[in-house]
PyMOL Python script that loads the backbone (N, CA, C, O; Angstrom):
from pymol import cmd

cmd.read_pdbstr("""\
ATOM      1  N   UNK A   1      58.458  -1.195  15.096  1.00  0.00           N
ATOM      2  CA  UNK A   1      57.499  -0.291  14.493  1.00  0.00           C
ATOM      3  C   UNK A   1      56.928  -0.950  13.250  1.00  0.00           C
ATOM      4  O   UNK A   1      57.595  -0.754  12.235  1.00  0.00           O
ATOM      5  N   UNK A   2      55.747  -1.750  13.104  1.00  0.00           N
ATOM      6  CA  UNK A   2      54.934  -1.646  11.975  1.00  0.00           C
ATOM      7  C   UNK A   2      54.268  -1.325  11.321  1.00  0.00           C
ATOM      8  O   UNK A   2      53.605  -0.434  11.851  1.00  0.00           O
ATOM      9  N   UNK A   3      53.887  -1.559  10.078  1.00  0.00           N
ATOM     10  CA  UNK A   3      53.365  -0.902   8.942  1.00  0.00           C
ATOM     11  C   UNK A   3      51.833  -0.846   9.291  1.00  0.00           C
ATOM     12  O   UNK A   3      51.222  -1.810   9.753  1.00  0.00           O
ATOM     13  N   UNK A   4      51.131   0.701   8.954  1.00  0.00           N
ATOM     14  CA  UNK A   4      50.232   0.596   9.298  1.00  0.00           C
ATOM     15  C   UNK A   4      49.056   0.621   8.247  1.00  0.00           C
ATOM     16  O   UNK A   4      49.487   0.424   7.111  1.00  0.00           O
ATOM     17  N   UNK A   5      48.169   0.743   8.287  1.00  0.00           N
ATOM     18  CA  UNK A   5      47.171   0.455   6.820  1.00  0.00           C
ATOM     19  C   UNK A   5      47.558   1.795   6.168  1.00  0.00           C
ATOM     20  O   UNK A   5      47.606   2.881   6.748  1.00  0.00           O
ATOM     21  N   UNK A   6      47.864   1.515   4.683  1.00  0.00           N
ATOM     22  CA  UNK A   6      47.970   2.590   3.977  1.00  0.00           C
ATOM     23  C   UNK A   6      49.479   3.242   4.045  1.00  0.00           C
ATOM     24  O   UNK A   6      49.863   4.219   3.403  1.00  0.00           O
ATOM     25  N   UNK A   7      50.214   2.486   4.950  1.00  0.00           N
ATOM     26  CA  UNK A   7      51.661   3.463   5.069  1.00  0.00           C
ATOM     27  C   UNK A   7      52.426   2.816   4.020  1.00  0.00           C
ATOM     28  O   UNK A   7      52.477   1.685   3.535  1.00  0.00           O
ATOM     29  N   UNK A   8      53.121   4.157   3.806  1.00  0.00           N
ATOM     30  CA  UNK A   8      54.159   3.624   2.259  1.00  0.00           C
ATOM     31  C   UNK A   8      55.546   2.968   2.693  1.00  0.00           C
ATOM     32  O   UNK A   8      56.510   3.486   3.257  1.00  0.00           O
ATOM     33  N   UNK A   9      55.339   1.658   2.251  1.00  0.00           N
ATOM     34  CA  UNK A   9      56.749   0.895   2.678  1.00  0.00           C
ATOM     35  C   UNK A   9      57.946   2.034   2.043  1.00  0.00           C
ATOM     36  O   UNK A   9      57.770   2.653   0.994  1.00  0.00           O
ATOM     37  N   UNK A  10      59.048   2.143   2.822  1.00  0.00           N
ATOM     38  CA  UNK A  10      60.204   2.595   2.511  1.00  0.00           C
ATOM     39  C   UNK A  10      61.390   1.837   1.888  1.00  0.00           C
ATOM     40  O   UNK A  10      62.040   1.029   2.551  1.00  0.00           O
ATOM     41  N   UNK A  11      61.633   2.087   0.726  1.00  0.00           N
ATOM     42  CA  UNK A  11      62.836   1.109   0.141  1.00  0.00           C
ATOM     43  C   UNK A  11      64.072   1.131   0.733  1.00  0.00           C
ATOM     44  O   UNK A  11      64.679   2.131   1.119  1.00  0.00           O
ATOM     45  N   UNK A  12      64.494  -0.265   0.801  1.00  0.00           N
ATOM     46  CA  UNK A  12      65.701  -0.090   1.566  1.00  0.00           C
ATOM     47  C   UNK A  12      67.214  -0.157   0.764  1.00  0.00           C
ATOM     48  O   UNK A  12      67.535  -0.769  -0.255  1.00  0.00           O
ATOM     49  N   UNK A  13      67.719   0.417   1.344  1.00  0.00           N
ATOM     50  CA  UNK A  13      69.094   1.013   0.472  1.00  0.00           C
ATOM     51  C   UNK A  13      69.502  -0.047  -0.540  1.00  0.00           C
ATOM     52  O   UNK A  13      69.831   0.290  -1.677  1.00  0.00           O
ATOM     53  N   UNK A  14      69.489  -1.269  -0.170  1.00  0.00           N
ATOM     54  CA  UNK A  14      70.278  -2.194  -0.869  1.00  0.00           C
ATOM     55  C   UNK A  14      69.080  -3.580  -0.665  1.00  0.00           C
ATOM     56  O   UNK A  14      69.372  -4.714  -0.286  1.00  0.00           O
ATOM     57  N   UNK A  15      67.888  -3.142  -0.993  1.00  0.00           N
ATOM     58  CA  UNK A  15      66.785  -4.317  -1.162  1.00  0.00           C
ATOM     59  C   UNK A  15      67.044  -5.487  -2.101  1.00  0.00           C
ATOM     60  O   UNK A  15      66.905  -6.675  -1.811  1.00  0.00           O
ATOM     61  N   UNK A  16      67.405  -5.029  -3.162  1.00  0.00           N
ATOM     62  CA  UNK A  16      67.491  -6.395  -4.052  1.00  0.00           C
ATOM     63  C   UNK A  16      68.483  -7.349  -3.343  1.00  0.00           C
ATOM     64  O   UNK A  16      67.975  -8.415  -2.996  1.00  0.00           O
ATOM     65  N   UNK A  17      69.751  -7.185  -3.068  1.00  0.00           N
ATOM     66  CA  UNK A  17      71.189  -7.331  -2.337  1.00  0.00           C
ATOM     67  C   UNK A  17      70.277  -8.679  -1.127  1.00  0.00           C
ATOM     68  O   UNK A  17      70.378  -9.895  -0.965  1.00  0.00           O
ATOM     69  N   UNK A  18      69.423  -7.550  -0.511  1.00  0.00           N
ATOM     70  CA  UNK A  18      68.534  -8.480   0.897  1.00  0.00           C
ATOM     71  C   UNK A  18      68.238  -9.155   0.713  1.00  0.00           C
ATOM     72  O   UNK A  18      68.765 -10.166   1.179  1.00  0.00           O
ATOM     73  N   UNK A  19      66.912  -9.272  -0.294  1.00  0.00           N
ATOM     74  CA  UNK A  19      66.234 -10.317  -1.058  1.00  0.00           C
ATOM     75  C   UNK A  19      66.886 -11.494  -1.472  1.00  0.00           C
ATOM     76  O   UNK A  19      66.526 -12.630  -1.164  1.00  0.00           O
ATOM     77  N   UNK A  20      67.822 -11.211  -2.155  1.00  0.00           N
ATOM     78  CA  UNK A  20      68.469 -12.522  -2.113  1.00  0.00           C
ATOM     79  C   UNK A  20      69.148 -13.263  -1.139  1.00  0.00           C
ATOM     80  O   UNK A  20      69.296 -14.484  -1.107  1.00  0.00           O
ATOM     81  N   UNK A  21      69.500 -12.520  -0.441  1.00  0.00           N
ATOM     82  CA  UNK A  21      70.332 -12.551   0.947  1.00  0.00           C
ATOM     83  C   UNK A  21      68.803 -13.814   1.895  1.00  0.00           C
ATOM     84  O   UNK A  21      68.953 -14.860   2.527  1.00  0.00           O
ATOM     85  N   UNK A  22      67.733 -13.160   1.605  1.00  0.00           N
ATOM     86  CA  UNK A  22      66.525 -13.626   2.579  1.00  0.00           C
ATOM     87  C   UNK A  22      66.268 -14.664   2.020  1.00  0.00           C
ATOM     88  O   UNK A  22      66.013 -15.565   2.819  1.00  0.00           O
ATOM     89  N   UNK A  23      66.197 -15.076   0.493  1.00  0.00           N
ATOM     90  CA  UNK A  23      65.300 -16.044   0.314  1.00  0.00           C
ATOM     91  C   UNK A  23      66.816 -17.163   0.393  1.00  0.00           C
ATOM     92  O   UNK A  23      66.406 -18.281   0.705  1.00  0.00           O
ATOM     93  N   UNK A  24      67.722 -17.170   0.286  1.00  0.00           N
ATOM     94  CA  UNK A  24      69.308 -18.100   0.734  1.00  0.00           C
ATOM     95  C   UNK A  24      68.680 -18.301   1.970  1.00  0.00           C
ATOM     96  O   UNK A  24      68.087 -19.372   2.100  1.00  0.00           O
ATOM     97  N   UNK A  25      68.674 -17.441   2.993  1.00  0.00           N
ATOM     98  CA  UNK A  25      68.709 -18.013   4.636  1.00  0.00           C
ATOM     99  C   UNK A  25      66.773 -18.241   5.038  1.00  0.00           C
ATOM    100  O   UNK A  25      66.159 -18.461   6.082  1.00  0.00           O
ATOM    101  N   UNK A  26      66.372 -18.049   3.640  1.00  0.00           N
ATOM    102  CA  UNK A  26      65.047 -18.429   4.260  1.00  0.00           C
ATOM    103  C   UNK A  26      64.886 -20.165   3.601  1.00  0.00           C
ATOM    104  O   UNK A  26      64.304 -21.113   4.128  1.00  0.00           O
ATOM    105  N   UNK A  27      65.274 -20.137   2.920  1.00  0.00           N
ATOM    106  CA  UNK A  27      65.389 -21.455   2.272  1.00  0.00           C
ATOM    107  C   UNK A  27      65.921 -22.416   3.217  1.00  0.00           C
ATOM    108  O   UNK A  27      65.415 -23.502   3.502  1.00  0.00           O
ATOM    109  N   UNK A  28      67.475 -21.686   3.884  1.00  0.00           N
ATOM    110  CA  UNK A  28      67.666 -22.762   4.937  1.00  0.00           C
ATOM    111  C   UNK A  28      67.521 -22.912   5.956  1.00  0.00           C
ATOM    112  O   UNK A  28      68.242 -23.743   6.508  1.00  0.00           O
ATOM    113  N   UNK A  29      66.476 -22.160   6.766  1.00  0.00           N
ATOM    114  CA  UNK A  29      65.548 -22.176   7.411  1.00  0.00           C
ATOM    115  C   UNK A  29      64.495 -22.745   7.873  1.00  0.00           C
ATOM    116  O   UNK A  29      64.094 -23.164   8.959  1.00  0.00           O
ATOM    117  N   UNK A  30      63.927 -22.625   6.209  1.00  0.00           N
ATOM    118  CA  UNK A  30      62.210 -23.820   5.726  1.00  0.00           C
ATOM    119  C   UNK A  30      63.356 -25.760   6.034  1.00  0.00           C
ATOM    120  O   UNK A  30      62.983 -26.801   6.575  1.00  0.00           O
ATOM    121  N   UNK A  31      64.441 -25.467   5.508  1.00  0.00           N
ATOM    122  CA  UNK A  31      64.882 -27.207   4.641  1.00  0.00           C
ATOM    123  C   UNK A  31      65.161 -27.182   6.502  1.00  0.00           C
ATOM    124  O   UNK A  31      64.738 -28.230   6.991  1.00  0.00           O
ATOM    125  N   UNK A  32      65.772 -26.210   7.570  1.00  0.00           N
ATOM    126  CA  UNK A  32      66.437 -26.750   8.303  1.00  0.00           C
ATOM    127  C   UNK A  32      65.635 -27.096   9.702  1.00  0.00           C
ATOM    128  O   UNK A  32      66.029 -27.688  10.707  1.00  0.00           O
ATOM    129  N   UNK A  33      64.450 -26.544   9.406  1.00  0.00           N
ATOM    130  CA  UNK A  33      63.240 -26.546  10.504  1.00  0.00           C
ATOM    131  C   UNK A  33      62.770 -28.540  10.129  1.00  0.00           C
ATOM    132  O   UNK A  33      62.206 -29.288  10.927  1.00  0.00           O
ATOM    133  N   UNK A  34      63.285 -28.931   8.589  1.00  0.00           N
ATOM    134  CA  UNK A  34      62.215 -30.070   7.901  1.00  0.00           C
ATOM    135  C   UNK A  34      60.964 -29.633   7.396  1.00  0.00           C
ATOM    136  O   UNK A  34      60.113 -30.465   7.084  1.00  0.00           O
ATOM    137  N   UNK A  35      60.798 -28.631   7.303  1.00  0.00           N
ATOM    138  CA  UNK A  35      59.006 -28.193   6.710  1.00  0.00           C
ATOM    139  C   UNK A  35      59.252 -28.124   5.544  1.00  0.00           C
ATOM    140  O   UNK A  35      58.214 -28.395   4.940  1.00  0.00           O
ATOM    141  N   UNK A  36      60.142 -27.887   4.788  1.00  0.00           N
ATOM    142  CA  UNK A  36      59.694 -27.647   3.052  1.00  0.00           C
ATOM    143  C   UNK A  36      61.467 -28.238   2.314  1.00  0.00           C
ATOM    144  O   UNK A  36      62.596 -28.181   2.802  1.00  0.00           O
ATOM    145  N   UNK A  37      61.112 -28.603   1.391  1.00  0.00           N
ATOM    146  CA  UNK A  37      62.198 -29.263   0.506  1.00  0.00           C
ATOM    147  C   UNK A  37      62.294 -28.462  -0.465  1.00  0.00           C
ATOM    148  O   UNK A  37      61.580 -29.007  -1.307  1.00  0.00           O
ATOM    149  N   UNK A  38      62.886 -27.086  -1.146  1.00  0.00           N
ATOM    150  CA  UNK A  38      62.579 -26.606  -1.897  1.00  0.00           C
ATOM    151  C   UNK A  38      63.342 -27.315  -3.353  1.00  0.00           C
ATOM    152  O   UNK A  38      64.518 -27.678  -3.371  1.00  0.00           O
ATOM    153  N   UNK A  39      62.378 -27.414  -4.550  1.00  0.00           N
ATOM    154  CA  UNK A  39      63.088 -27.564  -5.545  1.00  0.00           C
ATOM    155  C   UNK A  39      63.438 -26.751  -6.657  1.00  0.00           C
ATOM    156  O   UNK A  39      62.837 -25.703  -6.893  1.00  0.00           O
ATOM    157  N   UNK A  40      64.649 -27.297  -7.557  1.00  0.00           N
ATOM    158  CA  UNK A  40      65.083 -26.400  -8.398  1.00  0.00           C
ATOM    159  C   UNK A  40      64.100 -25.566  -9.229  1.00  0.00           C
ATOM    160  O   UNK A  40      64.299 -24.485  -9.785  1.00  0.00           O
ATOM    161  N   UNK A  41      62.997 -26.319  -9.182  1.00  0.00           N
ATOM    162  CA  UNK A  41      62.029 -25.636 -10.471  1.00  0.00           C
ATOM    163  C   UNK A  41      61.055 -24.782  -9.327  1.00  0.00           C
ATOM    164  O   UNK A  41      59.953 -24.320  -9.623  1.00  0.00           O
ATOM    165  N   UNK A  42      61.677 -24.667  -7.978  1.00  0.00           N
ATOM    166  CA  UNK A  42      60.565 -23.232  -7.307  1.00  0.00           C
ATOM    167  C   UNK A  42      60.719 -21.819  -8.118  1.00  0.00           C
ATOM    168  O   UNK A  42      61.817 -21.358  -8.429  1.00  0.00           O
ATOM    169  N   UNK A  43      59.847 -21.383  -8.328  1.00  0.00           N
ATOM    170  CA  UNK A  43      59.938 -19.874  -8.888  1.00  0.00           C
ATOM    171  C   UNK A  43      60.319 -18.906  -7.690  1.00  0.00           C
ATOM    172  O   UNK A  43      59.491 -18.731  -6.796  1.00  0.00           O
ATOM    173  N   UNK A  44      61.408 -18.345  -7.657  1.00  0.00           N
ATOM    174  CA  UNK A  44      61.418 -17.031  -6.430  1.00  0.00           C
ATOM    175  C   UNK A  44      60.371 -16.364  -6.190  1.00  0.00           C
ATOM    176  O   UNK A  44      60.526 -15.450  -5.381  1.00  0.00           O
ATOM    177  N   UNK A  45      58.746 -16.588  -6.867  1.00  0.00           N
ATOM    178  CA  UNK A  45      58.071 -15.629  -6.245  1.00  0.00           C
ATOM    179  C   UNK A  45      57.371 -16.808  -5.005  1.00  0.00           C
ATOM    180  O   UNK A  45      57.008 -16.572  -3.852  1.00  0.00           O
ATOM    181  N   UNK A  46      57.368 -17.861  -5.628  1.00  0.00           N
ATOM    182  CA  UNK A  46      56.690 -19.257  -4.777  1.00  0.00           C
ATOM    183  C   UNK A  46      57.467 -19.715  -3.442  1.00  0.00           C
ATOM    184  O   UNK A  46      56.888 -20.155  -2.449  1.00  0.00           O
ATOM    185  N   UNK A  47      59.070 -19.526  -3.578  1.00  0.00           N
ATOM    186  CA  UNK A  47      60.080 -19.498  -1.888  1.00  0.00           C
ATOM    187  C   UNK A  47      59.430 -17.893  -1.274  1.00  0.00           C
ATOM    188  O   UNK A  47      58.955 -17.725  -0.150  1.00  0.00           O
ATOM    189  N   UNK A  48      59.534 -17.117  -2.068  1.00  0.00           N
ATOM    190  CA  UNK A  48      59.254 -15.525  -1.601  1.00  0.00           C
ATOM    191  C   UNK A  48      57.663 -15.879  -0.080  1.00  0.00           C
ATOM    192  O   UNK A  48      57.776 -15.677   1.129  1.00  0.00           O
ATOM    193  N   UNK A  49      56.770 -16.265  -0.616  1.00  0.00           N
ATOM    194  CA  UNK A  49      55.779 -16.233  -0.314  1.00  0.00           C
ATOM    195  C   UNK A  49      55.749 -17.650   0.984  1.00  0.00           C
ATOM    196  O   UNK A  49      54.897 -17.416   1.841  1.00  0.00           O
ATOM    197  N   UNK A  50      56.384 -18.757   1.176  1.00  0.00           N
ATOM    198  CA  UNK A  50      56.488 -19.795   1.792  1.00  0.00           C
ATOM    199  C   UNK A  50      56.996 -19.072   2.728  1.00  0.00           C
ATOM    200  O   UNK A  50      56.307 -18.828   3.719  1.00  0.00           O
ATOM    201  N   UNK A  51      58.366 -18.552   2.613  1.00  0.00           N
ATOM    202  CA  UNK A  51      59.369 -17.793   3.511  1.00  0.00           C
ATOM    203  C   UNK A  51      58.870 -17.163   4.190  1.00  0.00           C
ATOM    204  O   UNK A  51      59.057 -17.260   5.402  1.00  0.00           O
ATOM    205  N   UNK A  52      57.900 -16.122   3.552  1.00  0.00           N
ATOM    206  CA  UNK A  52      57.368 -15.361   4.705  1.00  0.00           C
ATOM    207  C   UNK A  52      56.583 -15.661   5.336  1.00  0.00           C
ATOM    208  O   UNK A  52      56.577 -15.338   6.523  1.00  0.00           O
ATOM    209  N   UNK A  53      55.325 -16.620   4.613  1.00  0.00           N
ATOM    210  CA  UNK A  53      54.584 -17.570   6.083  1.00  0.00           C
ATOM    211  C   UNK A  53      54.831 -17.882   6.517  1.00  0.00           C
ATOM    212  O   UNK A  53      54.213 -17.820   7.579  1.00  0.00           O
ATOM    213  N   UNK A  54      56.093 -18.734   6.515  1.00  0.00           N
ATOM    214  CA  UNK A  54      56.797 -19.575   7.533  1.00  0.00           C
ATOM    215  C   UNK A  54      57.298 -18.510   8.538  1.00  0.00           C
ATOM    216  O   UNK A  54      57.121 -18.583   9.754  1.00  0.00           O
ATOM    217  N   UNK A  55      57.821 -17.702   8.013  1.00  0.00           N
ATOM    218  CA  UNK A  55      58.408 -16.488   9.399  1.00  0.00           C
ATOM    219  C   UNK A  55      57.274 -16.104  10.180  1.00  0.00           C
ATOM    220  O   UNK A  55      57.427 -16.091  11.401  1.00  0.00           O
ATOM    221  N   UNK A  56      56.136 -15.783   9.688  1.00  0.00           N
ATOM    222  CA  UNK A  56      54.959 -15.532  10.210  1.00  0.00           C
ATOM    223  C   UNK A  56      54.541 -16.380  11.146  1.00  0.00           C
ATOM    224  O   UNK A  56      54.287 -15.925  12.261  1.00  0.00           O
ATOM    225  N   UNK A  57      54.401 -17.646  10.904  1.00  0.00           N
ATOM    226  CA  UNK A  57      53.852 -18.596  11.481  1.00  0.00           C
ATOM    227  C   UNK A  57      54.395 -18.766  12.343  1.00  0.00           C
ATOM    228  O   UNK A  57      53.657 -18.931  13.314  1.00  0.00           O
ATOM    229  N   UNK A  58      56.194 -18.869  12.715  1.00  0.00           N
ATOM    230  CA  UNK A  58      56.967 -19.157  13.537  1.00  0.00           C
ATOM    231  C   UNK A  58      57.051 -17.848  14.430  1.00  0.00           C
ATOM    232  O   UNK A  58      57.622 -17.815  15.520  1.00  0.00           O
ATOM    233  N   UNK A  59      56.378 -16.717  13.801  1.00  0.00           N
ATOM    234  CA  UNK A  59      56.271 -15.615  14.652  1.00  0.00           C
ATOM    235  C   UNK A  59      57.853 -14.918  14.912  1.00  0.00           C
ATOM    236  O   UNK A  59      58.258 -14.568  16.020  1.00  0.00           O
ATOM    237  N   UNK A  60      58.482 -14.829  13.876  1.00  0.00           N
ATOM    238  CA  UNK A  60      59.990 -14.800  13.422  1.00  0.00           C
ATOM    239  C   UNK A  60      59.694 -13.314  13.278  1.00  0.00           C
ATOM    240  O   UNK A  60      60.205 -12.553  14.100  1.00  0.00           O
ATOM    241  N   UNK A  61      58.785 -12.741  12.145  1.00  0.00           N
ATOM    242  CA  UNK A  61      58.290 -11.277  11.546  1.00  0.00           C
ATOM    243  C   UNK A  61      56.838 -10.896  11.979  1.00  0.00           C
ATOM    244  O   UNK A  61      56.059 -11.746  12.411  1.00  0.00           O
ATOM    245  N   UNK A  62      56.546  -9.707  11.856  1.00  0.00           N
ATOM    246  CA  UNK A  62      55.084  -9.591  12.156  1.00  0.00           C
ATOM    247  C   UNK A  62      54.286  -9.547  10.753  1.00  0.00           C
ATOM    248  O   UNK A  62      54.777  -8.840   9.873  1.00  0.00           O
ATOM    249  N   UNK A  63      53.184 -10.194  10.495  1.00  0.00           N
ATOM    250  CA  UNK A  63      52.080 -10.123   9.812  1.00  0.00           C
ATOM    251  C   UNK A  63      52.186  -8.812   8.828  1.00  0.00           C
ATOM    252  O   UNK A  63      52.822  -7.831   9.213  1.00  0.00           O
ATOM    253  N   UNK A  64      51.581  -8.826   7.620  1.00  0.00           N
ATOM    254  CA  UNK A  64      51.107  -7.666   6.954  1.00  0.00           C
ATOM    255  C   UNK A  64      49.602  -7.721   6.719  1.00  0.00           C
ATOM    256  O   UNK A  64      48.994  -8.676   6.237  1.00  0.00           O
ATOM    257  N   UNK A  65      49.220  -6.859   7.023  1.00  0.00           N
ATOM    258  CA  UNK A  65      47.401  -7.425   7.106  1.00  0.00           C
ATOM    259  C   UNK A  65      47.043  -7.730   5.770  1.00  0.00           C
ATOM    260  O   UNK A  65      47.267  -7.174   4.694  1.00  0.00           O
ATOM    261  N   UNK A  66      46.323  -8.933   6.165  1.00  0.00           N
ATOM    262  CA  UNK A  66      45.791  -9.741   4.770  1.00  0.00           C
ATOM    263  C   UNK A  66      45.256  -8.807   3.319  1.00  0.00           C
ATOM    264  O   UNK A  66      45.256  -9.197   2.152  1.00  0.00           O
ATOM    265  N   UNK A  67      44.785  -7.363   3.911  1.00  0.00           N
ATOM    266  CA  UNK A  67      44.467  -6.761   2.194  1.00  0.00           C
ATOM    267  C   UNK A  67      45.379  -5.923   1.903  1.00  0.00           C
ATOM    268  O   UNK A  67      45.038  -4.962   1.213  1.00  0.00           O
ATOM    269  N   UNK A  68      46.850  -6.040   2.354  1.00  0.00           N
ATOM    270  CA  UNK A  68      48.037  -5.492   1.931  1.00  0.00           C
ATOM    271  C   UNK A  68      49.053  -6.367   1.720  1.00  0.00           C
ATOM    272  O   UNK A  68      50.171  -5.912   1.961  1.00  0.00           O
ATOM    273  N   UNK A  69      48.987  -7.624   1.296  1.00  0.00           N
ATOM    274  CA  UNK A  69      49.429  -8.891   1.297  1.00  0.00           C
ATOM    275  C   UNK A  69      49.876  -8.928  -0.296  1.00  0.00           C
ATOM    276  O   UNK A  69      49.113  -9.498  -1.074  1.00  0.00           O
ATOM    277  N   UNK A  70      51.037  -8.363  -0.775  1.00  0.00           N
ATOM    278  CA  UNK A  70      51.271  -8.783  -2.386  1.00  0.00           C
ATOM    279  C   UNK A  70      52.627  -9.390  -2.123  1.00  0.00           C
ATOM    280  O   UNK A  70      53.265  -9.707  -1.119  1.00  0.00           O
ATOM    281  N   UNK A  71      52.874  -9.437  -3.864  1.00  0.00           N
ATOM    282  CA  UNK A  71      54.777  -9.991  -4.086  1.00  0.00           C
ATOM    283  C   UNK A  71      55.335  -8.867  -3.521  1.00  0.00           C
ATOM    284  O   UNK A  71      56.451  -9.197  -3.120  1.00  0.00           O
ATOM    285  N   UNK A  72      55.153  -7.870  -3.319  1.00  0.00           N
ATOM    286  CA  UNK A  72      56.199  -6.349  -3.267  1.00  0.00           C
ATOM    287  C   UNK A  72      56.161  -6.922  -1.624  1.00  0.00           C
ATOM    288  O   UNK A  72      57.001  -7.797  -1.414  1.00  0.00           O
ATOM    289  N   UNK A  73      55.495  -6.629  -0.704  1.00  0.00           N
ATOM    290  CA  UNK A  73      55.085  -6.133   0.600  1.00  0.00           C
ATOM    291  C   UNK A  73      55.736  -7.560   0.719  1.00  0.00           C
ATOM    292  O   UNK A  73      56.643  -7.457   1.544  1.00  0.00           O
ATOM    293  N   UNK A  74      55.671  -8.645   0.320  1.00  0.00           N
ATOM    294  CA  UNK A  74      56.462 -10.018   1.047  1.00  0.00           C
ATOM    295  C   UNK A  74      57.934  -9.753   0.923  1.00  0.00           C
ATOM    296  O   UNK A  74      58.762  -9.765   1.834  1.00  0.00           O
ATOM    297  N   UNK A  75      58.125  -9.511  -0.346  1.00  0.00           N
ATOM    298  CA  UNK A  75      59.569  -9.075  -0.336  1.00  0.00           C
ATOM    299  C   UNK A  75      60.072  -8.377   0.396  1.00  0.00           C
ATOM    300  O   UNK A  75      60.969  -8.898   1.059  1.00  0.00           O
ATOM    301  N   UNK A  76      59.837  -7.196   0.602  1.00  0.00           N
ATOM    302  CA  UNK A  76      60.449  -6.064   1.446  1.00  0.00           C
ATOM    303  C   UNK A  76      60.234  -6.185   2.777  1.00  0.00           C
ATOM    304  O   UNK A  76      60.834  -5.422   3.533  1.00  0.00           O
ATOM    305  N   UNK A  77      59.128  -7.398   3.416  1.00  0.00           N
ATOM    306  CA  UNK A  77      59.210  -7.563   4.580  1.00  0.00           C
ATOM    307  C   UNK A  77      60.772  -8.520   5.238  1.00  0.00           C
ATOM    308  O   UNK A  77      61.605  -8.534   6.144  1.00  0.00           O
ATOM    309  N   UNK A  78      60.290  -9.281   3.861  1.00  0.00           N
ATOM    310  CA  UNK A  78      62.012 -10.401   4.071  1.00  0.00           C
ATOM    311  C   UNK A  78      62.890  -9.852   3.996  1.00  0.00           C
ATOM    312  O   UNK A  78      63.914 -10.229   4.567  1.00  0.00           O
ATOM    313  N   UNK A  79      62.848  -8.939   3.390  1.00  0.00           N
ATOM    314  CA  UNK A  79      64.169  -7.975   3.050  1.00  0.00           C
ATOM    315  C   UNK A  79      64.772  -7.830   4.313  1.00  0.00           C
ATOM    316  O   UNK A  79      65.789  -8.125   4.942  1.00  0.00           O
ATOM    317  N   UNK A  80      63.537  -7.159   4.419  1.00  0.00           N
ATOM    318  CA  UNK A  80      63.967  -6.685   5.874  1.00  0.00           C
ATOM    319  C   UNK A  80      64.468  -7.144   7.793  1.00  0.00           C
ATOM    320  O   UNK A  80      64.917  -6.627   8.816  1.00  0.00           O
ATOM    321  N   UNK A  81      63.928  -8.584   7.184  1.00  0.00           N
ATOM    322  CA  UNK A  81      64.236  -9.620   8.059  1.00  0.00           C
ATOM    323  C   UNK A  81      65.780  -9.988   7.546  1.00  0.00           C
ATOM    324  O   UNK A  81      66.616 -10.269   8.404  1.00  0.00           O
ATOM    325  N   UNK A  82      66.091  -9.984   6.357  1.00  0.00           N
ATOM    326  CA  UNK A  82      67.039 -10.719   6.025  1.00  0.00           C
ATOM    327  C   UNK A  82      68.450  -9.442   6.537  1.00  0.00           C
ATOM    328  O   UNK A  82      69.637  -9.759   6.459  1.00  0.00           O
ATOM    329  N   UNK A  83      68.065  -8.295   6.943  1.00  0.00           N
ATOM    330  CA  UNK A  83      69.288  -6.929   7.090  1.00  0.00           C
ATOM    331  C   UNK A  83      69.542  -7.374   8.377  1.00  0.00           C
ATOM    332  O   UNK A  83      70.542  -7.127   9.052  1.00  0.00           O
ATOM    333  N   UNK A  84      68.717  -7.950   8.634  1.00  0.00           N
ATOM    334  CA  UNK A  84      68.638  -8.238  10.520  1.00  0.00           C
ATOM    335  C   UNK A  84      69.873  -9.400  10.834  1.00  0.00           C
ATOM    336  O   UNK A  84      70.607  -9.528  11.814  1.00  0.00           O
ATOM    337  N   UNK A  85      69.788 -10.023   9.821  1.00  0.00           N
ATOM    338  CA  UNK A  85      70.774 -11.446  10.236  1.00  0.00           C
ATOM    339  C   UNK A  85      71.786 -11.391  10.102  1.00  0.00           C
ATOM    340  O   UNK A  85      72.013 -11.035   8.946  1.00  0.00           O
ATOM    341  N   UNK A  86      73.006 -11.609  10.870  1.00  0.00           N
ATOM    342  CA  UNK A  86      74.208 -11.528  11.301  1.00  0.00           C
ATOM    343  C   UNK A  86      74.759 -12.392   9.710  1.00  0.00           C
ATOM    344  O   UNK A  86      75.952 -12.625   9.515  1.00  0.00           O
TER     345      UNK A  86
END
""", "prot")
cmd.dss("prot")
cmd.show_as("cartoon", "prot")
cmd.util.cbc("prot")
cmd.orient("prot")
């Protein structure tokens, strides 16, 4: 079920918890595919935003349409990818 124009993302119980959880296994993901080397001086909003193209691209998550595209809506999409992973 995806988000549709205008629908209010729902916070998830333990989002921050995810988030970090997502950008760890998205990181080794990007390094383990070989597409991105992340370095110490990445800002979490700059992995935030790679991560989720890359899921996108790999067709891992579905899209958020381009004029609902911020830091919040990337996060909580990873988030939400990241509750998914064993």
């Amino acid at each position: 079920m995806g988000l549709t124009a205008g629908a209010i993302m729902k916070k998830l119980k333990n989002e921050k918890e995810l988030l970090k959880k997502a950008i760890i296994e998205g990181v080794k993901y990007g390094e383990g595919r070989g597409v991105v080397e992340f370095e110490p001086t990445d800002s979490a909003s700059e992995k935030i935003e790679y991560i989720y193209r890359l899921l996108v691209h790999d067709k891992v998550i579905q899209p958020i349409p381009e004029d609902q595209i911020s830091q919040k809506s990337m996060k909580h999409k990873i988030a939400i990818w990241a509750s998914k992973l064993k």
